[in-house]
Structures are given as structure tokens and as C-alpha cells.
N, C-alpha and C positions, 0 to 999 in steps of 0.2 A: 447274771445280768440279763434284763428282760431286752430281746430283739428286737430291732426299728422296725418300727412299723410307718406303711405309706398311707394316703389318704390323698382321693382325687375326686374331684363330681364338677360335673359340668350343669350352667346353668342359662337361664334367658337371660337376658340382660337389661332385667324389670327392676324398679327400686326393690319389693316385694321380697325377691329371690335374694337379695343382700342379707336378708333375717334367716333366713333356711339355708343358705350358707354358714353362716354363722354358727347357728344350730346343730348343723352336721357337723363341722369341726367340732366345736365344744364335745360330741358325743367321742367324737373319734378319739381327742386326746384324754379323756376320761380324768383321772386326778392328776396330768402332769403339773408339776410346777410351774411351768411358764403358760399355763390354759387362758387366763385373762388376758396377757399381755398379746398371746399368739392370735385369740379373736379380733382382738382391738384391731391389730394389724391385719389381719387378712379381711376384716369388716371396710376397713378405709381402704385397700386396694380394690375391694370387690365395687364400693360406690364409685369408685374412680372410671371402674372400667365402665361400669353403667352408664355414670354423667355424663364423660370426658372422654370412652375411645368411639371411635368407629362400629362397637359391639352396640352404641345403643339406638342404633339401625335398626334393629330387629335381632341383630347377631346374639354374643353368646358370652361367657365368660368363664372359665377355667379354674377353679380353686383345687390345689395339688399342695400338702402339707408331706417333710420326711419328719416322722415322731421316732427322736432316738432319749434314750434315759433321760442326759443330759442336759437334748439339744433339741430344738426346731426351728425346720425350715418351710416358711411359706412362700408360696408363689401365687401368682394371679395373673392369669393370660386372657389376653383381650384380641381385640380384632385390630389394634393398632391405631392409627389416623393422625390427624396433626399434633406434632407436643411443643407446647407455648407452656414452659415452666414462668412461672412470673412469682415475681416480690410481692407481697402482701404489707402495704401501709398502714394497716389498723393496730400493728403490736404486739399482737396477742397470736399465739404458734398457729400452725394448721396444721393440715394432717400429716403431711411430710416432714415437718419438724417435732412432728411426736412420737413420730417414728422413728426420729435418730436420735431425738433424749431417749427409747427405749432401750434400742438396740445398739447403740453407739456408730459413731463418724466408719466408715468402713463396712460395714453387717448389712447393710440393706442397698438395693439401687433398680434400677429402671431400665432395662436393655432392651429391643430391639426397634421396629420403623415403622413406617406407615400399614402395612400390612400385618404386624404380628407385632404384640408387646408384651414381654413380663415384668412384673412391677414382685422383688424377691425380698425376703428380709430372713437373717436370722438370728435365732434368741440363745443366750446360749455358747455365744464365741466369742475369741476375741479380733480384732481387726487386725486383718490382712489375712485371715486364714479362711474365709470365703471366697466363692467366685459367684462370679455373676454370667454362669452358663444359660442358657435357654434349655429348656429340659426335653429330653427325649421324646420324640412324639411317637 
């Protein structure tokens, strides 16, 4: 059975860098199974941290994937800042709910504050057998 492999790069926190992120995952997971679903997702956390945290200051934003046979986990760490989840009255999903038709009720979530956030998901399990750690720095 072929060994996990990790995958980390830091970036500006430009719309621009959202594409080359992307990019580099895609290279890193090579023909995994879940390679489209996993971009999808670390592509919509990566604009988030762009748009939405505190990284799009000037700051930075963190894209850190584990590639196991089975299974991936992505994360996306930001510089934090105010979080105002709100309802969307048009109908039609948005990102975070495409995130959990992917990966199901449980696999994905959003931890930490003003100062520091990872926005995590994984592909690949079933619920209740993730955590939603902040990853080693």
C-alpha cells in the first residue's frame, strides 16, 4: 500500500494565488480518486480566506492537504477575523453547502478566532471519525 503523503504551501492572500493553489494540489495528488472533489474544496476555502478573513490585509493563507490511498484531508488557514456565518435567501447552495453534499454532515468544519482559522474537510470517511484539530505548526 502506497504511504501518505503530506502537502503544504503558503500563499498571499491575492484572488490570483487561489488558481496556483489549486494547481499545486492537483499536481501533488496526482491520479488520486477524490483529486476533483479535493480541489473543489480547498479552492472554496482558499477564496474564503482571501475574501472573508483578516489574511486579505496583505496577509497570507496556508493550504496543507494529508494524501492517504483512501483518504484526504484538507485544510486552509487564514489569519482569522470576524466570522458572520449567515443564511443565503436566493436557494441555490453555496460553498459551504457544497462542501457538505461532498463530504457529508460531520467531515468538514471551521475552528478557530479572530486571530487564526482553519476551515478543514475530509474526503473519504465517514462521520464522527474526524476531528477538527488546528494542525501543528
Amino acid at each position: 500500500m502506497p504511504a501518505a503523503r503530506s502537502f503544504q504551501r503558503t500563499y498571499s492572500a491575492e484572488p490570483a494565488q487561489v488558481g496556483w493553489a489549486r494547481r499545486a494540489l492537483t499536481q501533488a495528488l496526482g491520479d488520486h480518486p477524490f483529486i476533483d472533489d479535493a480541489t473543489l474544496i480547498a479552492s472554496e476555502f482558499a477564496t474564503n480566506a482571501v475574501l472573508h478573513s483578516a489574511s486579505r490585509d496583505g496577509g497570507k493563507f496556508t493550504l496543507r492537504a494529508e494524501i492517504h490511498p483512501g483518504y484526504v484531508r484538507i485544510e486552509v488557514e487564514d489569519a482569522g477575523g470576524p466570522w458572520n456565518p449567515t443564511q443565503h435567501s436566493d436557494g441555490r447552495p453555496h460553498g459551504f453547502d457544497v462542501i457538505e453534499a461532498i463530504v457529508g454532515t460531520g467531515n468538514w468544519g471551521i475552528v478557530g478566532d479572530a486571530t487564526r482559522r482553519v476551515a478543514w474537510a475530509a474526503l473519504g470517511m465517514t462521520a464522527g471519525r474526524n476531528d477538527s484539530r488546528l494542525p501543528v505548526r
